[in-house]
Every structure is written in structure tokens, then in C-alpha cells.
N, C-alpha and C positions, 0 to 999 in steps of 0.2 A: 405655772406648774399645774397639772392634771389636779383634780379631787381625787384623794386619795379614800379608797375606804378605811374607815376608823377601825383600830384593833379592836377586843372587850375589853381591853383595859382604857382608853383614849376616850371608850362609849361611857364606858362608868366616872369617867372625871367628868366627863362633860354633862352630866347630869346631876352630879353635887359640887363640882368645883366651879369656883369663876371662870368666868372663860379669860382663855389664854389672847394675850397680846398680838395685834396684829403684826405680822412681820415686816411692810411696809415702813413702821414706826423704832425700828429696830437701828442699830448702827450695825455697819459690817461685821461686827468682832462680833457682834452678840447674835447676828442673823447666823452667823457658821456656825456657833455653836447650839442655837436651837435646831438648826438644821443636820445638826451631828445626833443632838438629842432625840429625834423624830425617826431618824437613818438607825438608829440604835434599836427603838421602840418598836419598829417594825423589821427592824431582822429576822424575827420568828416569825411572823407572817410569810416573809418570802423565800425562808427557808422553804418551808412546805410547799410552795408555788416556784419553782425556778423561774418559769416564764414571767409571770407577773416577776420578780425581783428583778429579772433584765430589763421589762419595759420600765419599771422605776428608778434603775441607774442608769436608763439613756435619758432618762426625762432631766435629772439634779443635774448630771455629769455635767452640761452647760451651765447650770446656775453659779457651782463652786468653781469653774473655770474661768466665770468673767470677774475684773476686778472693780473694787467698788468702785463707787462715784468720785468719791473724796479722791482715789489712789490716779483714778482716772486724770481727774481735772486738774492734779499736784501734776503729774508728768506733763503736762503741756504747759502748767507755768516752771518745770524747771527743777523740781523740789524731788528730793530724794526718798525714799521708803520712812526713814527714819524722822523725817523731818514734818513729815505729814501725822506720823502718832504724836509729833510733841505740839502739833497745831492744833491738832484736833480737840474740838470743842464736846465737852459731854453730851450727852442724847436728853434730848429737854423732853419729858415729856407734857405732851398736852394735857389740858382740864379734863376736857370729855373723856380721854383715856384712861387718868384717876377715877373721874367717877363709872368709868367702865368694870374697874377694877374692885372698888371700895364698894358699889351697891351693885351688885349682878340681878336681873331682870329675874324674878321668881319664874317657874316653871310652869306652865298653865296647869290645870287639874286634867282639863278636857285635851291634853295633846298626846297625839297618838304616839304607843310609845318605839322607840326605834324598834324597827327592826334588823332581828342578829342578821349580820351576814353570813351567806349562803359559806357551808364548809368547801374549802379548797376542791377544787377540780382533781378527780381521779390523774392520779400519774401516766401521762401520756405513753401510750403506747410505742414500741419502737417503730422507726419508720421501715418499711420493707425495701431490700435493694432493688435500683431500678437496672433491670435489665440493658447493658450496654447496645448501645443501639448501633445496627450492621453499616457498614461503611457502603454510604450509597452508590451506585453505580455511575459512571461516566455516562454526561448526557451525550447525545449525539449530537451532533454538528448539524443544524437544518438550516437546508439548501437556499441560499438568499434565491429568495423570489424576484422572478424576473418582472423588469420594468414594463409594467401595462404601457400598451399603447393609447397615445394619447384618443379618445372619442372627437370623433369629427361631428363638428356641430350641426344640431341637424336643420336643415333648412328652414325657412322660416315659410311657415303655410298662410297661406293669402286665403283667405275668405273671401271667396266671390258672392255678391250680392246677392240673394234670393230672387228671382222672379216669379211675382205670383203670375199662372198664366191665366191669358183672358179665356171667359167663360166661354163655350163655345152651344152651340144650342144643337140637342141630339134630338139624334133623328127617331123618332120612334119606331120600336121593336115591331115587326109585323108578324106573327107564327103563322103561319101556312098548314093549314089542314092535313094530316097525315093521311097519303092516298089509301083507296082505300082496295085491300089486300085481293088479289087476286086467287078466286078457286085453283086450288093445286089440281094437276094432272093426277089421273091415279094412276099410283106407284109403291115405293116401298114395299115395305109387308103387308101380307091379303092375297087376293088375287088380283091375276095380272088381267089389263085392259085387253079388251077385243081390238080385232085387224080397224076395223074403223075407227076406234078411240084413238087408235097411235096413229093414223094419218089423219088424225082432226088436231095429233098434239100431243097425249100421254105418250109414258115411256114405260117401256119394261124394263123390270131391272131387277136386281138378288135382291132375296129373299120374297121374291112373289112365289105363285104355283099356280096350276091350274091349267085348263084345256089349251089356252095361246100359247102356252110355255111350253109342250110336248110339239105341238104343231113347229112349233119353232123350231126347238130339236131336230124335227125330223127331216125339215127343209135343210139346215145348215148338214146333215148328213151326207143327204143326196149331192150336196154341192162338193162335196169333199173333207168336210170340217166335222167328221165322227165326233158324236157325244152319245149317250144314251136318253131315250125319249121317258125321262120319269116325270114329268110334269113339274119342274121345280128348278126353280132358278137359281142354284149355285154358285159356289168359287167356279167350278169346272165350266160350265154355261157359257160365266164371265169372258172366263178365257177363250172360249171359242170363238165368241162374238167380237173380243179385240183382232182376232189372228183373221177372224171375216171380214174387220171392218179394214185393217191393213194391207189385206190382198185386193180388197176393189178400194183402198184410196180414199178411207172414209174415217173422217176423225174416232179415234181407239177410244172410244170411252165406256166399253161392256155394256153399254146400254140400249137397247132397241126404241128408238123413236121414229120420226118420220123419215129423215134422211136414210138412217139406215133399212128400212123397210122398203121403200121405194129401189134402193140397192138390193135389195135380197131377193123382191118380183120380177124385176129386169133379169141378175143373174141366174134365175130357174129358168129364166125362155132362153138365153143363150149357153147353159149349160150340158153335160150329161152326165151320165151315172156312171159310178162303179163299172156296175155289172155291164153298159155298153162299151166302157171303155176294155173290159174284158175279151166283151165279142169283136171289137176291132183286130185289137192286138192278142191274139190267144197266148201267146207265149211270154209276155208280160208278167215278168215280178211281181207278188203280189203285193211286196214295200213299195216298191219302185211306182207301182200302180196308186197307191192310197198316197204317197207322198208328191206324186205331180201332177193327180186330180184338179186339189186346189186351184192351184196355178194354170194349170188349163183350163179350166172354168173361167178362171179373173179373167185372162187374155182373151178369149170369145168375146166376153163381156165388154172389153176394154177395146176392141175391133167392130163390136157390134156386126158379130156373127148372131144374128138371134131367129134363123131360122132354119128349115131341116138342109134347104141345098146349100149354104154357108157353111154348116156344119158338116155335111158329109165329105164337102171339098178341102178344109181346115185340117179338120185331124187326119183325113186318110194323106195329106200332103206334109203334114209335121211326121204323122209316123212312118213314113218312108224315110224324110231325113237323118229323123233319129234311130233308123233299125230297130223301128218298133218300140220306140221306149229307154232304148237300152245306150244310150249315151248322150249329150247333150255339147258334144262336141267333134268334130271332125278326126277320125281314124287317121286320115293319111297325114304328112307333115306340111303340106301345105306350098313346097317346093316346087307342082307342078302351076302357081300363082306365081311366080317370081317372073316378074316385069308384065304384067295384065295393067296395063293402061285404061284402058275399059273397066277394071277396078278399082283402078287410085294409086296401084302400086307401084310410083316413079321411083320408088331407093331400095338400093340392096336389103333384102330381108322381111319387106313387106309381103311377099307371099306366104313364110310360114308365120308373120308377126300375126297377119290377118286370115287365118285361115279358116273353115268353117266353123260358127261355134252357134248356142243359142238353140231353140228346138227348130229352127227354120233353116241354120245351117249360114248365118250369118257370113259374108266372104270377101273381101277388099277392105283397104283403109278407106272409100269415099263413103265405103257403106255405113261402114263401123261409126266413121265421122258424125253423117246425118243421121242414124237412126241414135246415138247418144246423144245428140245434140237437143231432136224431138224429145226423150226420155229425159232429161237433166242430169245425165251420165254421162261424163268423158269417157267413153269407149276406146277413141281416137290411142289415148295415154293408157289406156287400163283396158285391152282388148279381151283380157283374161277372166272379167265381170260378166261379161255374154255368157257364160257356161253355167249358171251361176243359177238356180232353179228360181231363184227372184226375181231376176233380170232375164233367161232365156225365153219362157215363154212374151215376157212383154214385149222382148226384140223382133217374136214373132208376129205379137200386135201390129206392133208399128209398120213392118215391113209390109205386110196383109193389108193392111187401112191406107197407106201411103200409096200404095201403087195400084190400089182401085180392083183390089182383085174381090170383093163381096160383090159387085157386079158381072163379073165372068161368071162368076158363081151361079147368081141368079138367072144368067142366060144361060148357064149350062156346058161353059166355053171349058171344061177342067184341062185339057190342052194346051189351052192360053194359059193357065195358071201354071203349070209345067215349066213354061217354054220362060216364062218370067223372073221361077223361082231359081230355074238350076242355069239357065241360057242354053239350052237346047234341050233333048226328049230323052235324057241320059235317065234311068229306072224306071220309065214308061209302063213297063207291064208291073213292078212292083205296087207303083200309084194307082194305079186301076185296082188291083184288085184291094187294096186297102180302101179306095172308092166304095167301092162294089160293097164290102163288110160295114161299114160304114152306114151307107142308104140300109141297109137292112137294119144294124140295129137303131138307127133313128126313126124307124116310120113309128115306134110305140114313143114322143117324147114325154117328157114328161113334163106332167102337168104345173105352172107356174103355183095354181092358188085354185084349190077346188072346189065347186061350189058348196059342194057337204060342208066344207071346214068355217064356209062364214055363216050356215045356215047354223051350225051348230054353238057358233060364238052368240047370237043373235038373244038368245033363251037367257043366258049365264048373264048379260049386261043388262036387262031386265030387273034380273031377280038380285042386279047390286046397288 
């Protein structure tokens, strides 16, 4: 049984009275009744305490429920209620428990003296209602999970042997001396190199200026290639010198070096001007004039007409064909060539196919054939390109240079050249006098490269 706390009444006996018997030493009858005695004595204690009074009658409620010893041990030998109080032997008690009783142990002076128990615990509070708790929702049904597939085991990896490889013996590094830099042409920005610098190897090019660059200007004029002569090498310059260097066949790179220069002296000795191509032709367009300059010039050049009886035979014999300028292709249809043998033209339609075109007046399919063929133009398939101010004076090149006519020229044969170009004397008096205009305005030619201008380069490379 629990230690109970002592009432003040239980406190106070036990400080002047003997002390009470142990219960142990007790017989049943007398243990229930001290134990009723004690249940009695502390009633008013657990009045005041309810809780405490339940914990102390769950604690007894087993003691006075089990039966004694005696009642016990009688039922298993057989012996009734009745029979076990009239067997029963009185309660002996022991010595030590007499003199427990007859000399009680005095009190110490020095012992500390009880202390009162604490007053009963405040009256418990009620408990608060606990709020009914909401009716949980329906779980959902989760989706059995589908059966992983089984993992395929994975290979078993073979460790190949390491090979240290053998040393091998290098070769040593040799560095080679960085060459060493070459003097640049002058170029760029600054001024531009004189005529001998650029046939020793400089280039002119944008953004120079200066006396070479105006000279320059004025030559690509005369040749057909209008720029203005401001002395300064340009976007616009560039361009002129591509569209020069394309018409004599000369890689396009806007820049004047040797190649190109050596092309630009040659083309003043086989070219002429504006203003004689005027005096040839008076009645010439003045677009039509400035737009197939050019190209008449390259073609001289590219015939290697480069002198005054070449030239006066050339143009007075193109500008008859072409009525002075004014077409680059043959007027009539071409119909009265159908079946010319002697031209090439074995199938129906080759006489207007191949009719005259080009500044020469181009005429048969055998013609068209080999003089595209010389060119690296299919003419033969595309006889429509002869008209063509790119390709008509070249046709006229080739036809000029092929057939040997710069030598009739030179003897003076213009007859012979006639009789060549058209196959008989057909505008005879036309050709003459385009002749005639011709020699006149070529006796002034003009000059390739004049001495002033190198005299005048001469100072300026000097003083650079």
C-alpha cells in the first residue's frame, strides 16, 4: 500500500503516543478493522481532495478484496468459512513487538520536527468541452503503381591492361628566324607614287592624292571612263579603275599597279577621244557617244589597232556598219541570208537566226560559231549576245585581228578591208568618206604619256 500522508491528528499521536502495531503482525479480523479505522480517519482529508480520495480507494479496494491467508489455505484443504474461525489459532504476539509497545524509543531533542502537510490542492477547475471533431473526408483511392520493369543488368566492364608506352626520343624543336619584312610599296593614305614607282611595283589606291592621281583621272577620261580630275583617290576613282580594268580584261581590284598601268599606256596609243569620235560621226548621240567610247577604245586595244592608219580604217569601217553609231545590230531581218552556204547557214532559219549584229555587223552561223568560240562565248546558241555593247565591239576585235586586216591597213589596202567585211563594195562611197573624217581627226593623236607629266612626277618623289 502507497505511504499515505498523515492527517494532524495521526501527526500529533505519533509524537506522544506509542507507535502503532505493524500490520503485517495483525490476524485478518483485526487487519480489517484497523484498516476500517485508518479508512475512517482519513475521510476528512479526502473529503476535501476528491482526487486524492479516488486514488486511495483504488489503492485498499484490492487489499479488502483479497482473502486471507488462513481462508485461503482452508479452501484448498476442503474446510468451510465457519470452520477455519473455530481452528483458528489467536494472534501470538512476539517479544520485540511487546517491548515495541511497553518502551517506545524517546524522541530525539535534535530531530527536525514534521512538517504540516501542504493544504489541499485548489478545487480543480471544470474541464472545457472539446469541440466535436468534423467527420473526416473520404480518402481517395491511389492508383496502384504500376510494375517497374525489371533493370537489365549491366554489363560487366573488362578492364584492359594499361600499356605504359615506350619512351620514344624527340626530336628537337628548331625555330626558324622570322623573315625578315619586306619594305611596303607606297600606298594607302599620303600621297600617291609617281609613274616609275608603280612600274617598279607601288600601287595607287583610295585614300591617296596628289599630282599622279589627277593625271590618272585625266587619262581614264580621255579613254572613255569620265571621272573628275580633283587629285584624290576616291570611292568614285575606285570605280572607274574597276569598270577600266574589266573592259581591257584586267583583274578588278581599283587599284593602279604595274599591270594596270602598263594596260592604261598601251590603251592611249590605240585609243581616241570623245571629241574625235564626234568629228567622225557628227550626228552621234551624245549618250550613245560617251557610252560606246569605252568599248571602242578596249576593242582597238584588244585588235591591237595602235596606230593612226589602223585607226582610221577601224572606226570609219564600224561606223558605216553601225549607221554611225546608231545601232549595233542589223535593220533588215536577215531573210535575204537564208541558205548562204558560204556563211554556214545549211538549216531553215539561219539567215535571220544569224543575221548582222555586233559593231562589225557580224553575219552567218560559221561566223558567229568561231568568232564565240575565239571569245569564250557560245554565239553559235546565244547569237543575241553580239548586240550586246560588251561583246559587239569585242566581235569586232576578233573578226579585225583574225582576218589579218591591221595589215591592209598598214599598206593602205581600205578596199581590201571592204571587200572582206561585207563580201563585196556594197556602201563604198559611205566608207570613204567616214575614211576621209577619220584621217582628219586622227592626224592630232593623242598623246600616251607626256613628257611634262613625268618631268613633273620627278620633284614630288624627291621631296617624299
Amino acid at each position: 500500500m502507497p505511504i499515505r500522508t498523515p492527517t494532524p491528528d495521526a501527526k500529533r499521536s505519533a509524537r506522544s503516543g506509542p507507535a502503532r502495531m505493524p500490520m503485517a503482525s495483525l490476524g485478518n479480523a483485526e487487519l480489517l478493522k484497523r484498516m476500517g479505522e485508518q479508512t475512517a480517519a482519513t475521510s476528512t482529508d479526502m473529503s476535501e481532495d476528491p482526487a486524492k480520495a479516488a486514488r486511495e480507494a483504488e489503492q485498499v479496494q484490492p487489499l479488502m478484496n483479497q482473502p486471507a491467508p488462513e481462508v485461503t489455505e482452508a479452501r484448498k484443504k476442503g474446510k468451510t468459512p465457519s470452520a477455519i474461525e473455530a481452528t483458528a489459532e489467536p494472534l501470538q504476539e512476539s517479544k520485540a513487538d511487546r517491548d515495541a509497545v511497553q518502551t517506545p524509543k524517546p524522541v530525539s531533542a535534535t530531530a527536525e520536527p514534521v512538517t504540516e502537510a501542504a493544504p489541499a490542492a485548489a478545487k480543480a477547475e471544470p474541464v472545457a468541452e472539446v469541440a466535436p471533431v468534423a467527420k473526416a473526408e473520404p480518402v481517395a483511392e491511389v492508383a496502384p503503381v504500376a510494375k517497374a520493369e525489371p533493370v537489365a543488368a549491366a554489363p560487366e566492364v573488362v578492364e584492359a591492361p594499361v600499356v605504359a608506352p615506350e619512351p620514344k626520343e624527340v626530336a628537337p624543336v628548331v625555330v626558324a628566324p622570322a623573315p625578315k619584312a619586306k619594305p611596303k610599296a607606297a600606298g594607302g593614305s599620303g600621297v600617291a607614287p609617281g609613274w616609275d614607282a608603280i612600274h617598279a611595283g607601288a600601287v595607287m589606291e583610295r585614300g591617296q592624292s596628289g599630282e599622279t592621281v589627277r593625271l590618272l583621272q585625266e587619262r581614264l577620261t580621255r579613254l572613255g571612263f569620265g571621272v573628275a580630275a580633283s587629285g584624290v583617290y576616291g570611292e568614285t576613282t575606285e570605280q572607274v579603275v574597276r569598270a577600266f580594268q574589266a573592259a581591257y580584261r584586267v583583274e578588278q581590284t581599283g587599284k593602279v599597279g604595274p599591270t594596270t598601268l602598263r594596260k592604261l599606256v598601251y590603251a592611249e596609243q590605240c585609243a581616241i577621244s570623245l571629241d574625235q569620235l564626234r568629228t567622225i560621226c557628227p550626228g552621234i548621240d551624245d549618250g550613245v557617244a560617251r557610252r560606246y567610247l569605252p568599248f571602242l577604245n578596249a576593242s582597238m586595244e584588244e585588235a591591237h589597232v595602235d596606230n593612226d592608219a589602223r585607226k582610221a580604217a577601224y572606226v570609219s569601217q564600224l561606223a558605216h556598219e553601225t549607221d554611225g553609231f546608231n545601232t549595233l545590230e542589223e535593220y533588215a531581218s536577215g531573210s535575204q541570208y537564208e541558205g548562204r552556204e558560204d556563211l554556214g547557214n545549211t538549216r531553215p532559219g539561219d539567215g535571220r537566226r544569224y543575221k548582222g549584229r555586233g559593231a562589225i555587223q557580224l553575219t552567218g552561223r560559221a561566223n558567229y560559231a568561231s568568232v564565240g568560240e575565239a571569245l569564250g562565248v557560245d554565239l553559235e546558241r546565244q547569237p543575241e549576245l553580239a548586240a550586246t555593247p560588251e561583246l559587239a565591239f569585242r566581235v569586232s576585235a576578233e573578226f579585225w585581228s583574225s582576218r589579218g586586216l591591221n595589215e591592209r591597213a598598214d599598206e593602205g589596202d581600205f578596199g581590201g578591208i571592204t571587200q572582206v567585211i561585207n563580201g563585196g563594195q556594197n556602201g563604198r562611197a559611205s566608207r570613204e568618206a567616214y575614211h576621209a573624217a577619220a584621217e582628219r581627226a586622227i592626224d592630232k593623236p593623242v598623246a600616251p604619256l607626256r613628257p611634262t607629266e613625268v618631268e613633273a612626277e620627278k620633284p614630288r618623289r624627291a621631296q617624299a
